[in-house]
C-alpha positions as CSV (number, residue, x, y, z in Angstrom):
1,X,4.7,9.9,23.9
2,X,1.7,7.9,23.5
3,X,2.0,8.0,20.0
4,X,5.4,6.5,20.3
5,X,3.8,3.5,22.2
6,X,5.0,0.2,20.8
7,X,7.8,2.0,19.1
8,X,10.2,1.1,20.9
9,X,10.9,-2.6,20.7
10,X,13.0,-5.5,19.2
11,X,9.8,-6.8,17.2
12,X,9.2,-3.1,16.3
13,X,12.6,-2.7,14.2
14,X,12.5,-6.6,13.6
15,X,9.3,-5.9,11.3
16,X,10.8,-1.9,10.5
17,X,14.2,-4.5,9.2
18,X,11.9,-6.7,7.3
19,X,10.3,-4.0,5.5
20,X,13.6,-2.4,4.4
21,X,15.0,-6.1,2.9
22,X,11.4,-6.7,1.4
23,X,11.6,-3.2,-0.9
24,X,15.1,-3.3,-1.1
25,X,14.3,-6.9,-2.9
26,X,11.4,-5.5,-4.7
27,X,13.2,-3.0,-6.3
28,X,16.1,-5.0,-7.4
29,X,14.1,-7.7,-9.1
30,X,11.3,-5.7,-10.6
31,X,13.5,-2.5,-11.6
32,X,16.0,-5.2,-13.3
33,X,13.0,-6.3,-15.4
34,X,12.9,-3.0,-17.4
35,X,16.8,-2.8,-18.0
36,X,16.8,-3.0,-21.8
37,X,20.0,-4.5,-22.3
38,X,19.1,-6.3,-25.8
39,X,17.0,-5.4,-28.4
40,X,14.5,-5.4,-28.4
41,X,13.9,-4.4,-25.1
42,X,11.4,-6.2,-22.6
43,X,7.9,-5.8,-22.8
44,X,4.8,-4.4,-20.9
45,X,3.9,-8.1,-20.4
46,X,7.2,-9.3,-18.7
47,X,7.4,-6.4,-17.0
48,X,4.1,-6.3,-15.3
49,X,4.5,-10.2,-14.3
50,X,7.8,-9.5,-12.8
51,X,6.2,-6.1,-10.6
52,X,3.3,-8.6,-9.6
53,X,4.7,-11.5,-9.1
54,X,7.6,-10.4,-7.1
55,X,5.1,-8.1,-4.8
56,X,3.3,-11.8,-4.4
57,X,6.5,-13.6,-3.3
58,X,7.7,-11.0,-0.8
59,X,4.7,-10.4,0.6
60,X,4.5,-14.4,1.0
61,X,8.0,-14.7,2.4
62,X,8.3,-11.4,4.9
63,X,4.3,-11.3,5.9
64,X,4.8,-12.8,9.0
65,X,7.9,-10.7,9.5
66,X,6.1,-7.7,9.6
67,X,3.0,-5.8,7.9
68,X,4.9,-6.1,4.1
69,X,3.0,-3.1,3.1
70,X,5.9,-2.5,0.6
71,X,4.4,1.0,-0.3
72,X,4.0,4.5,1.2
73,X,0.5,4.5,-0.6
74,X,-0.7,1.7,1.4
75,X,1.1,2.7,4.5
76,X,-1.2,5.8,4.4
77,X,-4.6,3.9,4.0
78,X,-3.6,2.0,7.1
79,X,-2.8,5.3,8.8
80,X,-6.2,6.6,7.9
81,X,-8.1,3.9,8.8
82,X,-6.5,3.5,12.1
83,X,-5.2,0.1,11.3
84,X,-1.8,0.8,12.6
85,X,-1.0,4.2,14.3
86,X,0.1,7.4,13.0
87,X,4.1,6.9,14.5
88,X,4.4,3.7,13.2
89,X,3.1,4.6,9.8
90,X,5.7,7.2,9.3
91,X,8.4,4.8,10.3
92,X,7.0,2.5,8.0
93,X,7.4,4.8,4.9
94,X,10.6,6.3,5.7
95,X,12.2,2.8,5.7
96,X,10.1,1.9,2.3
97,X,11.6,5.1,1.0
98,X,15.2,4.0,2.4
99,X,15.1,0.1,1.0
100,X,13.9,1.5,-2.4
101,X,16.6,4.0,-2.5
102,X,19.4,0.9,-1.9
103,X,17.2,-1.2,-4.1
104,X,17.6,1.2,-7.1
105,X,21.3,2.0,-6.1
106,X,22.1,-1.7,-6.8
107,X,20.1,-1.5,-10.2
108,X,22.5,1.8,-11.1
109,X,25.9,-0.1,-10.1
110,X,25.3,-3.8,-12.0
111,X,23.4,-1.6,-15.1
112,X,25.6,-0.1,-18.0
113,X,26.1,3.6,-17.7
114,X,24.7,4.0,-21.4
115,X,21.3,1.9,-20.3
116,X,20.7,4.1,-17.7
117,X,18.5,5.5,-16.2
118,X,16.5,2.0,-15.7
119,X,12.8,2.1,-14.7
120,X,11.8,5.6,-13.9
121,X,8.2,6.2,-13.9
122,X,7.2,9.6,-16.4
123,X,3.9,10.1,-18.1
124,X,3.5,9.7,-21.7
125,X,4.5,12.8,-23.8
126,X,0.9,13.1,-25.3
127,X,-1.7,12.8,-21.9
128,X,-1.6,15.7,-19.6
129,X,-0.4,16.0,-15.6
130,X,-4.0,15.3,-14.9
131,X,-4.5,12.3,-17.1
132,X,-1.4,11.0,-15.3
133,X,-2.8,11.9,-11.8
134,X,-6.1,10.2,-12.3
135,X,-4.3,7.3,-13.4
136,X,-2.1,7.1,-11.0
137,X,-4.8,7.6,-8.5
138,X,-7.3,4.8,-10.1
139,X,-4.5,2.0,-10.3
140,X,-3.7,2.9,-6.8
141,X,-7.3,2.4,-5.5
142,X,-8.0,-1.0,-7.0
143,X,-4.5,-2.7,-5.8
144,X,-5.6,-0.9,-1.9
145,X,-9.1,-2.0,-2.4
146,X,-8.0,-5.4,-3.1
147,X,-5.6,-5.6,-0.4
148,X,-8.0,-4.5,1.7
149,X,-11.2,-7.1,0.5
150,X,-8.1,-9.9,0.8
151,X,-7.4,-9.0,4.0
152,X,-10.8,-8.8,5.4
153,X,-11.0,-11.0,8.6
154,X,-14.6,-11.2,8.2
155,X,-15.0,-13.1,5.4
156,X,-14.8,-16.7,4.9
157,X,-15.1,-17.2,1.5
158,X,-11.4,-17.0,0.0
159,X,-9.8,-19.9,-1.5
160,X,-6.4,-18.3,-3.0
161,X,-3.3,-17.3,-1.3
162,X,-3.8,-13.8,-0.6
163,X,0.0,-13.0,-1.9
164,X,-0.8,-13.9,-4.9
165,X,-4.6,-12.2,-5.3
166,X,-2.6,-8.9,-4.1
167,X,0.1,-10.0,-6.6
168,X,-2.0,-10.0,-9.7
169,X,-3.7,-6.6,-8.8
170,X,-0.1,-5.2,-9.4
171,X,0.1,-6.9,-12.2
172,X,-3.3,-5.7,-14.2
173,X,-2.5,-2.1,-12.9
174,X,0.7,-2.6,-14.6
175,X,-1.0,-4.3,-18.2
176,X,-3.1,-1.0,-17.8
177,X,-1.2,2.0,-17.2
178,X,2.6,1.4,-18.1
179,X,1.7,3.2,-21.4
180,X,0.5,6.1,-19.4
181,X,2.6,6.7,-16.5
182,X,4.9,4.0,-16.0
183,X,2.4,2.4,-13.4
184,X,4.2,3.3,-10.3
185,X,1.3,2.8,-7.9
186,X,3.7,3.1,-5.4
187,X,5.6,6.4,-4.2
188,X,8.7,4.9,-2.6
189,X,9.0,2.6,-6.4
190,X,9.6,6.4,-7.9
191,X,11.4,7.7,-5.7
192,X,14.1,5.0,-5.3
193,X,14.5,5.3,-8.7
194,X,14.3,9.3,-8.8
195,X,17.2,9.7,-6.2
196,X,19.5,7.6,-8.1
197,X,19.4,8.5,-11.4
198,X,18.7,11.9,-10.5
199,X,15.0,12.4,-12.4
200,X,12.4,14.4,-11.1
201,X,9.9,15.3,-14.0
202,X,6.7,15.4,-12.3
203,X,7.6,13.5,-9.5
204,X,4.9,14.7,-7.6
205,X,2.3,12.8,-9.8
206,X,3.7,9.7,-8.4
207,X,3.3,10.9,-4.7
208,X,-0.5,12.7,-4.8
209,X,-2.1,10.1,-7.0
210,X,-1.4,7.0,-5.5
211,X,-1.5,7.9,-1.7
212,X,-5.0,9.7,-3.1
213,X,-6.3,7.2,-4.6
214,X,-5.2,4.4,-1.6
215,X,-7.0,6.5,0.8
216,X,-10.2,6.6,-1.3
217,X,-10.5,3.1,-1.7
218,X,-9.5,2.4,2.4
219,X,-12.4,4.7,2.9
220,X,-15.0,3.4,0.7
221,X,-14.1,-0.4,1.8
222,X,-14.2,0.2,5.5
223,X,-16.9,2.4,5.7
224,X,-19.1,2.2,2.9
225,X,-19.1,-1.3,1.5
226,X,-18.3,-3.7,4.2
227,X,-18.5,-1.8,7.9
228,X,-17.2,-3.2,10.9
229,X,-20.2,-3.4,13.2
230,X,-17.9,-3.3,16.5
231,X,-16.0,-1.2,14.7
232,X,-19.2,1.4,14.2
233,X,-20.7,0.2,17.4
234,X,-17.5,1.3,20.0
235,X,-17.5,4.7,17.9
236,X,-21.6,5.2,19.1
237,X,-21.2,3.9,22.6
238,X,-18.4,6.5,23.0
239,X,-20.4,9.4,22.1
240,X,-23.3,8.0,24.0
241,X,-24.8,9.7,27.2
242,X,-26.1,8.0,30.0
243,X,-29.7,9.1,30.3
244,X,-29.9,9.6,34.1
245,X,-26.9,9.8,36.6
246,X,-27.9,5.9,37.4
247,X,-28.6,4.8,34.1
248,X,-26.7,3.5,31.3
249,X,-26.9,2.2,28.0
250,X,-25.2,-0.8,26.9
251,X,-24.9,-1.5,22.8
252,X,-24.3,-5.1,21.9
253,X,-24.3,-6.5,18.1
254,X,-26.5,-9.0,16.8
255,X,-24.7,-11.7,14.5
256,X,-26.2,-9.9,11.8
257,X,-24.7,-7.2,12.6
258,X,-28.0,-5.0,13.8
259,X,-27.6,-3.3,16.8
260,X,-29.6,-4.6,19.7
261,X,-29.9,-1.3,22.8
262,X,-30.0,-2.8,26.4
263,X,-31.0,-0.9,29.1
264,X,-29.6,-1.5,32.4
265,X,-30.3,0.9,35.3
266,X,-27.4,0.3,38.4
């Protein structure tokens, strides 16, 4: 049950409820940007400023609320990186799953039958499954990456609101790749939209490649490009041995973030 530890309390399923409204309100305004109702239809442009700026707003408005991760993909490079734990993850991506389920559902019942179905994320007739998949995977990484250098506690240095930095990432991901795949960069976006309307053609693109390529870029930010030294420096000291029964080492971390060894004998 330790795994379960935290699970089980009001601000728990007060932040699991503000996910849930936060997709459920993603999917509804950013799906509703693709309906093409008149001709000619809307274009990448619009469509990619309504994905990124709505992702901005809600992360804005329910950030306080609870983590607004807003994606499975990003739920996962939390996961991995041991940012929030394995139990709360999953809950965390079922409920993404579940608000962008009811968020396409609305779409489907204020959407004329003949425009449907409305937003669903397939790859372009002439690039193959792995073209997709890369793509996928490399829009993915960037918007995790960024989320990821925003979010950094370390550094000082940031001057714009982090909702909308994380914002425009969706929306350059989107100017890129909404000729190629649709630009889902987001699992739970394709699958809302895949249980309503019933559309499954290489759904599984749009699972692998972002989750894929978030977890690459969780990886390579955390422990490649900008290390924690407490971080690195509680993972040594655990695996450290005493050298004598009445002596042991003590690992502190200079502001530079060198490790300094003191030796204290008891």
């Amino acid at each position: 049950m330790t795994a379960f530890k935290g699970i089980w309390t009001r601000e728990f399923w007060t932040s699991m409820a503000g996910e849930f409204v936060a997709v459920f309100l993603f999917l509804v305004v950013s799906l509703g940007s693709t309906a093409g109702l008149n001709v000619p239809g809307p274009s990448d442009t619009h469509i990619a400023f309504c994905f990124g700026l709505s992702i901005a707003i809600l992360i804005h408005c329910f950030g306080h609320i609870c983590e607004a991760f807003l994606n499975p993909a990003v739920a996962m490079a939390m996961i991995c990186t041991k940012k929030i734990s394995i139990a709360k993850g999953i809950f965390y991506i079922l409920v993404q799953c579940l608000g962008a389920i009811a968020g396409a559902g609305v779409i489907a019942l204020v959407t004329p039958h003949d425009k449907w179905p409305v937003g669903i994320t397939k790859e372009h007739d002439t690039i193959s499954h792995g073209q997709a998949l890369l793509v996928e995977a490399i829009i993915t990484f960037q918007l995790v990456f960024t989320i990821f250098a925003s979010c950094d506690k370390k550094r000082k240095d940031i001057k714009v609101p982090v909702p909308l930095i994380i914002g425009l990432s969706v929306t350059i991901g989107h100017l890129f790749a909404i000729q190629y795949t649709g630009a889902s960069m987001n699992p739970a976006r394709s699958f809302g939209t895949s249980i309503v309307f019933n559309r499954w053609e290489n759904h599984w693109i749009y699972w692998i490649g972002p989750i894929m390529g978030g977890i690459l870029a969780s990886f390579i930010y955390e422990y490649l490009f900008c290390p924690n030294p407490e971080a690195n420096l509680n993972l040594q000291a655990n695996y450290s041995r005493p050298q004598n029964e009445d002596e042991s080492v003590q690992l502190t971390v200079r502001p530079g973030g060198e490790y300094n060894k003191l030796e204290t004998t008891a």
